[in-house]
Steps between C-alpha positions, in 0.01 A plus 500: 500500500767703427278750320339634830621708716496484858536611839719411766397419865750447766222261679461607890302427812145536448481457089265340368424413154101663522644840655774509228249451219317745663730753506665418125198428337228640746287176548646279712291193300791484280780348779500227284676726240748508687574216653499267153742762387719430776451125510443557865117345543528620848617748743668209663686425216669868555743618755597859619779612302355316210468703146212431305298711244215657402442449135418844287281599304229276660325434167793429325522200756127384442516545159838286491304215739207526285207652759 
């Protein structure tokens, strides 16, 4: 998915994937986005410290995974 740009987030006590989608993509529905993206299903699959990111543009994603 090289063609998608993307956010870093330096992941830290008290994320969670609903309050990043929330404040990325203002509706937290769309965790999901973010945690396929990050092949992290789960928060428990993350650690503090841990870099993930937040793919941009949003529709270029759901266009790309065909929703």
């Amino acid at each position: 998915m090289a063609f998608m740009d993307g956010i870093a987030h330096t992941w830290s006590l008290g994320d969670r994937y609903y309050k990043l989608a929330d404040k990325y993509y203002k509706d937290p529905t769309l965790w999901w986005v973010i945690a396929w993206f990050n092949r992290a299903p789960t928060e428990a699959h993350l650690q503090i410290g841990d870099v993930i990111v937040i793919p941009t543009p949003l529709n270029d994603f759901l266009d790309w995974v065909g929703l």
